[in-house]
LUMBA-597128 format. One record per residue (C-alpha): residue in one letter; x, y, z. Coordinates in pm, whole numbers, padded with zeros to 5 digits, always signed. Example, Ala and Ser with C-alpha at 12.3 -4.5 7.8 and 13.67 -1.06 7.14 Angstrom:
2
A+01230-00450+00780 S+01367-00106+00714 
***
This chain:
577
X-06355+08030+02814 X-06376+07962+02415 X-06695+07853+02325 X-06835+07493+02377 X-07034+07269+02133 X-07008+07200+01761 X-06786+07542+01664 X-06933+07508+01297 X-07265+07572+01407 X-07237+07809+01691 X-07006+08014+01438 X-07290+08012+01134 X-07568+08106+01444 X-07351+08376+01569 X-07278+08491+01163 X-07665+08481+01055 X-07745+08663+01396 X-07486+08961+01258 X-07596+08973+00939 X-07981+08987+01065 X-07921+09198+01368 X-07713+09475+01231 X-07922+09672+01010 X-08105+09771+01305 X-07848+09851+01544 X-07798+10209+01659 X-07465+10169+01942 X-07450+10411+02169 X-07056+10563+02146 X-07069+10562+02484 X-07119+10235+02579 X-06931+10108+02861 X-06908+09747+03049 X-07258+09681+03253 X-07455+09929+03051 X-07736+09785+02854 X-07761+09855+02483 X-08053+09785+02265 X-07937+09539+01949 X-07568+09462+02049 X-07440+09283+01777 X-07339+08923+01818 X-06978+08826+01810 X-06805+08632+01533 X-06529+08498+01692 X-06460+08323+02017 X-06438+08484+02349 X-06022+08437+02451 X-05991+08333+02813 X-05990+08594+03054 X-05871+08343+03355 X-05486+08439+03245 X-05267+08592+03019 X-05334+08404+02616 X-05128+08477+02301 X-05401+08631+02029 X-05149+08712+01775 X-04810+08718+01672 X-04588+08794+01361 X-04238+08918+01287 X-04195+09334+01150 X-03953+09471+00957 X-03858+09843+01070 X-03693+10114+00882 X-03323+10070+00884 X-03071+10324+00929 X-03019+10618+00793 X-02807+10663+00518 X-02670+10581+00148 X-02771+10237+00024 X-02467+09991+00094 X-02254+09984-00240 X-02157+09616-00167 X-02337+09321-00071 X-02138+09182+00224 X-02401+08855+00248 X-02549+09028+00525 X-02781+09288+00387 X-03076+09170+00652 X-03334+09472+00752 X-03385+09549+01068 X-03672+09315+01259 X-03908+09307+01573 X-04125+09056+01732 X-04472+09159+01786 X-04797+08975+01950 X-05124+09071+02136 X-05175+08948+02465 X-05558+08897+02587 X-05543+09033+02952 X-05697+08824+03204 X-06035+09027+03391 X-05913+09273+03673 X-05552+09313+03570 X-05426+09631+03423 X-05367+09629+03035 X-05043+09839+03019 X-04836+09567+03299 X-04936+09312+03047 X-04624+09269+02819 X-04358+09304+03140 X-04562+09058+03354 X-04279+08868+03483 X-04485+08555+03288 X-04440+08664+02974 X-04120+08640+02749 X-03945+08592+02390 X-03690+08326+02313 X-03503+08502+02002 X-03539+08818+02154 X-03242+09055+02127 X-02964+09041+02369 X-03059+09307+02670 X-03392+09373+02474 X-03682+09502+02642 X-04035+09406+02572 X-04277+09705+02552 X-04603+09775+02567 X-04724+09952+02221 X-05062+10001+02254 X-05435+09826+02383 X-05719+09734+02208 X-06085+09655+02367 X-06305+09353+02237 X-06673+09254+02238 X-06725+08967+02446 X-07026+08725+02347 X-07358+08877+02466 X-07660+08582+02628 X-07905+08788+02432 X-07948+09109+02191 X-08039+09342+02487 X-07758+09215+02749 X-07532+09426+02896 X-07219+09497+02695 X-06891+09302+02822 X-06529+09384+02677 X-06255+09252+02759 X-05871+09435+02648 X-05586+09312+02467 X-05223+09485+02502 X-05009+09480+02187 X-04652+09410+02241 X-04323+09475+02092 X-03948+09337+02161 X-03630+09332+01910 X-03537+09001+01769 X-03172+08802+01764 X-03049+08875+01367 X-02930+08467+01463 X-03276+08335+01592 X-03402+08081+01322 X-03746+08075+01542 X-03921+08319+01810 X-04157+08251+02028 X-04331+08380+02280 X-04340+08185+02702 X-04579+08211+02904 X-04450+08131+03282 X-04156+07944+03057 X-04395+07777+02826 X-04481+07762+02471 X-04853+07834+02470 X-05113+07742+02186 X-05209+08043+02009 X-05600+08157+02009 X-05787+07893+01776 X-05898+08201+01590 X-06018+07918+01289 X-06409+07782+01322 X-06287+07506+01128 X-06285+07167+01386 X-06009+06959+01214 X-05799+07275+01185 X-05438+07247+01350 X-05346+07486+01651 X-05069+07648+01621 X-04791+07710+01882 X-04705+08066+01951 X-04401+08023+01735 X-04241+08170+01397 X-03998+08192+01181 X-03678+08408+01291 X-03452+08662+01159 X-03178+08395+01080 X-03396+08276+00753 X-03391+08601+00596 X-03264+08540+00245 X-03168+08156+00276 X-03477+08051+00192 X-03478+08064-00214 X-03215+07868-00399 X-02927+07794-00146 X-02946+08161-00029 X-02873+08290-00367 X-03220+08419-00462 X-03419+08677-00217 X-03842+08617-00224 X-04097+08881-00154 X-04530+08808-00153 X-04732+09049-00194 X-05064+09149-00126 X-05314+09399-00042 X-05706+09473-00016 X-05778+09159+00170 X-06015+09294+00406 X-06427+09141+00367 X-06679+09393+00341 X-07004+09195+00473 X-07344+09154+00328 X-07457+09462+00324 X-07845+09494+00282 X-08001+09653+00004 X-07698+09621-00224 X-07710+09395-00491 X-07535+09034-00499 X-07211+09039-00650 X-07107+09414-00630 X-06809+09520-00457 X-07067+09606-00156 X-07189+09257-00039 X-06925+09002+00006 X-06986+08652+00222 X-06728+08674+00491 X-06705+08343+00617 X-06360+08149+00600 X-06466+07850+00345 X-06191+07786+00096 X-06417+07661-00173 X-06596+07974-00162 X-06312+08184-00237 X-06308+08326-00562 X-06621+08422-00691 X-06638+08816-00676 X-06840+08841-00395 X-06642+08576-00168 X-06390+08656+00048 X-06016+08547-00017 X-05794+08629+00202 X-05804+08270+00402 X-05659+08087+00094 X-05432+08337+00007 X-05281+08357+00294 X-05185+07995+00279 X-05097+07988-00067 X-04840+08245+00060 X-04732+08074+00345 X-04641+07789+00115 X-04420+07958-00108 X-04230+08070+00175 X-04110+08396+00098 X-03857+08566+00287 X-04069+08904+00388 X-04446+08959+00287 X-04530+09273+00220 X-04960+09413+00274 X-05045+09714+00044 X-05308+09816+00302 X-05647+09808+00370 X-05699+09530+00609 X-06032+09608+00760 X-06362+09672+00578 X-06642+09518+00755 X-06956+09634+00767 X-06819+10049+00647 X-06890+10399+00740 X-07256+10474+00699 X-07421+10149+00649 X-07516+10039+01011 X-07589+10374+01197 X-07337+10355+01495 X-07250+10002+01453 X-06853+10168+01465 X-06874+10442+01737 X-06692+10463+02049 X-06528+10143+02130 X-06687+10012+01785 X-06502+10069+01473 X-06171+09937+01628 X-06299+09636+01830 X-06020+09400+01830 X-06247+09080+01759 X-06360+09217+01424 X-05971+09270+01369 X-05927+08914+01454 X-06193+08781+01236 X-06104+08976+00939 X-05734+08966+01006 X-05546+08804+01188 X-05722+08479+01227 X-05712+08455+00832 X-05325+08588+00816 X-05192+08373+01088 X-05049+08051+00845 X-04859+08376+00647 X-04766+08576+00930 X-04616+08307+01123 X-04411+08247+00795 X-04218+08556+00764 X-04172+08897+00874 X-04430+09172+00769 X-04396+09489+00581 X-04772+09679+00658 X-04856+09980+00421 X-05126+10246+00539 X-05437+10215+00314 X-05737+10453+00339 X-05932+10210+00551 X-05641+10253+00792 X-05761+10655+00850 X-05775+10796+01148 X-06134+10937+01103 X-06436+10823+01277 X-06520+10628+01025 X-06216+10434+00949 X-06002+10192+01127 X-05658+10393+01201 X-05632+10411+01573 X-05638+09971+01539 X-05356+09972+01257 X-05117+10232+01457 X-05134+10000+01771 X-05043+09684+01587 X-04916+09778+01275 X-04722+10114+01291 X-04381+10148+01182 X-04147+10219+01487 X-03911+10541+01398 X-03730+10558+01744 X-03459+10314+01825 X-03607+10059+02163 X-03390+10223+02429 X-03625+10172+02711 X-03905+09953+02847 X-04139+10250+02894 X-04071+10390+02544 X-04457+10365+02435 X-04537+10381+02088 X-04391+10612+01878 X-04485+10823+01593 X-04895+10682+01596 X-05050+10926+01329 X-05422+10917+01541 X-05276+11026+01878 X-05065+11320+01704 X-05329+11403+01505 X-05146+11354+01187 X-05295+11109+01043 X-04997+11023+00864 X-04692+10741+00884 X-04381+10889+00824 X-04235+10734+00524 X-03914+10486+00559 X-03694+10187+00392 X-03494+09919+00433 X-03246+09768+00223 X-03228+09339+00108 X-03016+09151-00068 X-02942+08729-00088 X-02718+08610+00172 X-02534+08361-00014 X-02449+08558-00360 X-02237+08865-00297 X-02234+08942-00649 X-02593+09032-00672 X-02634+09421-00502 X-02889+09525-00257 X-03258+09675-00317 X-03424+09942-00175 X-03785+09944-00046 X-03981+10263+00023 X-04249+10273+00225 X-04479+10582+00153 X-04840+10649+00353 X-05048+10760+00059 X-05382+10656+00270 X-05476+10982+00303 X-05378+11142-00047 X-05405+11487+00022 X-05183+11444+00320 X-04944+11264+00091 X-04924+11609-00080 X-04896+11830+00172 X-04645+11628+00363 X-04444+11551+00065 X-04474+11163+00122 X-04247+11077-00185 X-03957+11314-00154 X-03686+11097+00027 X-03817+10756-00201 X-03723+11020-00529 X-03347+11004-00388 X-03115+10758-00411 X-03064+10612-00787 X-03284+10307-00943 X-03252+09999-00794 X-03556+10061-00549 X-03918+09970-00546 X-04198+10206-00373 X-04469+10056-00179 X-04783+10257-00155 X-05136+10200-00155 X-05291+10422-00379 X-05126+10423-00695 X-05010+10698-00939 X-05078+10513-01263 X-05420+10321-01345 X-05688+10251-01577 X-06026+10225-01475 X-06367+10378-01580 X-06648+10474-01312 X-07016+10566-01431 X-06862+10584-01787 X-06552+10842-01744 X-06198+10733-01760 X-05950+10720-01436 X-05590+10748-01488 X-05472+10819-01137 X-05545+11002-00811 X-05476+11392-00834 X-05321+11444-00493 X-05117+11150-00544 X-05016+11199-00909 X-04886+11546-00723 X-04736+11469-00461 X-04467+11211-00697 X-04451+11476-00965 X-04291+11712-00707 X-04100+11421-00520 X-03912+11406-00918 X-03896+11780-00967 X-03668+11867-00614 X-03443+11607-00716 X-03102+11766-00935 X-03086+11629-01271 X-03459+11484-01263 X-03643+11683-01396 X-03545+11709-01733 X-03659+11558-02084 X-03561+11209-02089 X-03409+11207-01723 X-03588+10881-01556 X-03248+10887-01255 X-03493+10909-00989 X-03785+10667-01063 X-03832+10356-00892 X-03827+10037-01080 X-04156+09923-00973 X-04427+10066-00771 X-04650+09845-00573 X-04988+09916-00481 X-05341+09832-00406 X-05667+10067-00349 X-05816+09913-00678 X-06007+09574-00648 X-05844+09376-00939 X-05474+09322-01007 X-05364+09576-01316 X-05021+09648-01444 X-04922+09932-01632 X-04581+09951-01794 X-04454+10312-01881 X-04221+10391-02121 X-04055+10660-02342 X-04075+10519-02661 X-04416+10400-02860 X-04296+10033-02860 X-04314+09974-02521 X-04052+09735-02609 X-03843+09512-02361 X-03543+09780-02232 X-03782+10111-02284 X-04024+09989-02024 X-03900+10253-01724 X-04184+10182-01420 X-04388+09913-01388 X-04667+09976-01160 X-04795+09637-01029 X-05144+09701-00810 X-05260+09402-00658 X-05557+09509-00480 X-05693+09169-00582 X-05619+08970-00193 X-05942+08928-00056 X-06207+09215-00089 X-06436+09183-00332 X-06239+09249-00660 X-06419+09517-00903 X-06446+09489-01299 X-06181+09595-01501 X-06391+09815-01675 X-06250+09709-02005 X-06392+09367-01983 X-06677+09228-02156 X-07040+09154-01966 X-06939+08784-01973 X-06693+08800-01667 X-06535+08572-01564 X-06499+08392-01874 X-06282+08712-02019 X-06073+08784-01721 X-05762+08985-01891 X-05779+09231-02073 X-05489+09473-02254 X-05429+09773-02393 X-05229+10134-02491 X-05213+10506-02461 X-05058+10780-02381 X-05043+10920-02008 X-05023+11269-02040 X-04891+11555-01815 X-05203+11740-01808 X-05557+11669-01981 X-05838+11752-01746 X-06113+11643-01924 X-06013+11295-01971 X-05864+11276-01644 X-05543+11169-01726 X-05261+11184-01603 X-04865+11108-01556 X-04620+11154-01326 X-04256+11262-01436 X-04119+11527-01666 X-04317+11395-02009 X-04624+11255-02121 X-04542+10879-02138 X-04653+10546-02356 X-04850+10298-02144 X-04932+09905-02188 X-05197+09845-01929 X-05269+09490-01863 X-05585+09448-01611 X-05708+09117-01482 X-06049+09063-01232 X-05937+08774-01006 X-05817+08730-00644 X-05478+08676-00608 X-05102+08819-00482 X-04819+08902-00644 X-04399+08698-00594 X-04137+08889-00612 X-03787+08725-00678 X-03466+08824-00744 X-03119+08682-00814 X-02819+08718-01038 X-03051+08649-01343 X-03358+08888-01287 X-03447+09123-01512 X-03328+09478-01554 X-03632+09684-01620 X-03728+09584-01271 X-03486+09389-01072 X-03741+09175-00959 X-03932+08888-01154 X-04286+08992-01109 X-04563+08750-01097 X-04929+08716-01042 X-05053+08449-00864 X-05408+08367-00873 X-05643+08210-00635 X-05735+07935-00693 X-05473+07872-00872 X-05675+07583-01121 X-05814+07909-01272 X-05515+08027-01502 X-05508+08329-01658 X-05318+08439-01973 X-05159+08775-01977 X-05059+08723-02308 X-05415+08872-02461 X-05493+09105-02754 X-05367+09470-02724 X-05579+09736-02857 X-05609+10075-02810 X-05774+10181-02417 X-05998+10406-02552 X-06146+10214-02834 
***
């Protein structure tokens, strides 16, 4: 059942009874229903109900699309390929892997002849009558099935009925939401008659908790709970009024530059993550999906692999695999399973992939190519050559990553320019490509790269000649790691934050230069305008027949809330000075 009584102040018991509780808590990893663990921490979310099958979650995916050149025309139909996906909670006794073909459960806007499959299961917390009562979970199935390219809306039946999705929001006057959203048929018709195409982007949204002992308003101790007017100081949490802002817009795909899940990280709370712990679907919900659901019920998803999304003990992989996961293998069968999840090979990787968009109403503007490249775990970014493929294939593409190649940011008073492995593992994505590795020779790079890993939003405009003049600029790197944690200093700024929230500046990214720690990708050292701003936030995408050419896109920052403008128009100087 979902809780009784005022849900405002069972939710801010429950919340102070976490925050109180878990410094204390040791879990035992292998805890199991009926076994009775000392300081079980108290849930933050709603217990579904277990008395039948309930809709948790659901959103629209975009999957990599076939293999191949980039089309050379724009036919008006340049749509990526799409799936349905939602979490069913599993009612007590019945088997979590019949869940998404119970003869109960199905998909208007599915496919013709489509199957729905069973991806993966996840195991919840339920709520506990007291800090020493036997530990209750209950499961949750994750399921997949192809969408109809002409379905406007999908939803998901239950015994031939729309059902109300799981009133993940504490707020009482919020509205439930039917387990419907938007459909395939709206991709690219939604901006200007169908002659624009809109992308939102966002990444970094995940809330870290109030971590005792560290100090109020460091990037360690953030207040978690979904209040929009407490949204955008640096140690509130975002990501509930950016996702509507988003929603609003509506774009026609959102893309999330990783790192979804933070709370309460490796080390600080003993065991607080083990066994069944550090992927318990109702800390997903609370820190996710509950927050997401306005935008993900908007438009399809794009989901980049962040470092949070490891497969380690101490990370949150095995949870981002099962709902998240790119699917490589074409949905021939019902029993297909998942395919390609990094944890279960052992990988702990995401093989990278694109897809190709385009307007649908203006044939004279040509498609764009998205890459989608698993730098989460850098070094395995090296060794696995994560950006070869996204080095091939001309310009007019844009890379999506999380941890970026290009940066500025200064740690315990020594300059950052970019992550080794990563800077690497581009550099030789440029240098197997003929005719790109030369002088001068730019063929391969991507217009933009977008990223996150960094708490802020920063971008950092490369170029070959000293001007960094409009037409030289040849990358931007937009990272926009800004969409809910809390967001770090730019390390430029003055003490007086946020009253100076932008900040700008130049230098020169060179090839090699160990003791500063800088560093370029590419075949030269290159000129760099690096604009860095400390606000939450998300980035719009748009293109049409007028965008601009260093890019292809119109790139801009949104802020949240948006009252609080910033200028990027601010004083240059030098980045060292």
């Amino acid at each position: 059942m979902f809780l009784s009584g005022d849900p405002v102040v069972s939710f801010s018991i429950r919340l102070l009874a976490v925050f109180v509780l878990l410094p204390f808590i040791a879990l035992n990893a292998q805890a199991e229903e009926g076994i009775k663990v000392a300081g079980v921490p108290v849930n933050v979310v709603p217990d579904p109900d277990l008395s039948k099958l309930s809709v948790m979650a659901m959103w629209s995916q975009i999957l990599p699309g076939p293999k191949g050149p980039m089309p050379g025309v724009n036919n008006g139909d340049v749509v990526p390929q799409m799936e349905a996906r939602f979490i069913l909670a599993v009612q007590t006794g019945a088997r979590v892997e019949d869940a998404c073909t119970n003869p109960l459960v199905d998909v208007t806007g599915k496919a013709p002849n489509a199957f729905i499959r069973f991806r993966g299961a996840l195991k919840g917390n339920l709520q506990l009558a007291s800090s020493t009562a036997p530990i209750r979970t209950y499961d949750v199935a994750i399921c997949a099935v192809a969408m109809d390219p002409a379905a406007a809306s999908v939803s998901v039946t239950l015994n031939h009925q729309i059902p109300t999705l799981y009133p993940g929001n504490v707020d009482p006057n919020a509205v439930q939401r039917p387990a419907t959203m938007a459909g395939p048929a709206l991709f690219g018709r939604r901006s200007n008659g169908g002659k624009s195409i809109r992308a939102g982007f966002l990444a970094d949204s995940g809330c870290r908790g109030q971590v005792e002992g560290k100090s109020k308003g460091g990037r360690w101790w953030q207040d978690c709970e979904d209040r929009p007017d407490k949204s955008d100081a640096i140690w509130k949490w975002a990501l509930p009024s950016v996702a509507k802002d988003i929603a609003k817009t509506p774009p026609d795909f959102i893309i999330h530059g990783g790192d979804h899940h933070y709370f309460y990280e490796e080390g600080e709370f003993g065991g607080f993550w083990l066994g069944v712990g550090r992927n318990r679907f109702e800390y997903w919900l609370y820190e996710f999906l509950n927050a997401a659901q306005p935008m993900m019920l908007a438009a399809p998803f794009v989901f980049v692999r962040g470092n949070h999304e490891l497969c380690s003990s101490s990370w949150f992989g095995g949870g981002w695999f099962e709902m998240f996961g790119p699917r490589i293998l074409d949905n021939t069968a019902p029993d297909e399973g998942d395919a390609l999840n990094g944890c279960q090979t052992g990988a702990d990787y995401s093989e990278a992939w694109y897809f190709d968009v385009a307007p649908r109403n203006d044939t004279t503007v040509p498609p764009f190519r998205f890459h989608v490249i698993d730098s989460g775990n850098d070094w395995n970014a090296s060794q696995n050559n994560a950006f070869n493929v996204a080095a091939e294939g001309g310009r007019d593409k844009i890379w999506l990553t999380h941890i970026p190649p290009a940066m500025l940011l200064h740690y315990n008073s020594e300059f950052q320019f970019a992550d080794q492995k990563v800077l690497e593992a581009v550099s030789n994505a440029f240098a197997q490509v003929a005719g790109c590795g030369g002088l001068g020779n730019f063929s391969c790079w991507p217009r933009a790269i977008l990223t996150g890993h960094q708490h802020l939003y920063q971008k950092v405009e490369l170029s070959s000649s000293a001007s960094i003049a409009t037409g030289t600029v040849v990358t931007e790197v937009h990272i926009a790691g800004h969409g809910g944690t809390a967001w770090d200093k730019a390390g430029l700024v003055a003490k007086d934050l946020p009253q100076t929230p932008a900040v700008a500046c130049t230098t020169v990214l060179k090839l090699t230069n160990p003791h500063q720690k800088k560093g370029v990708f590419g075949p030269q050292d290159m000129h760099a305008r690096i604009t860095s701003v400390s606000r939450h936030g998300y980035l719009i995408l748009e293109r049409d027949a007028h965008s601009p050419t260093s890019t292809g896109w119109k790139i801009t920052p949104h802020w949240v809330p948006a009252a609080q403008g910033v200028d990027l128009n601010v004083k240059v100087a030098e980045c060292e000075g």
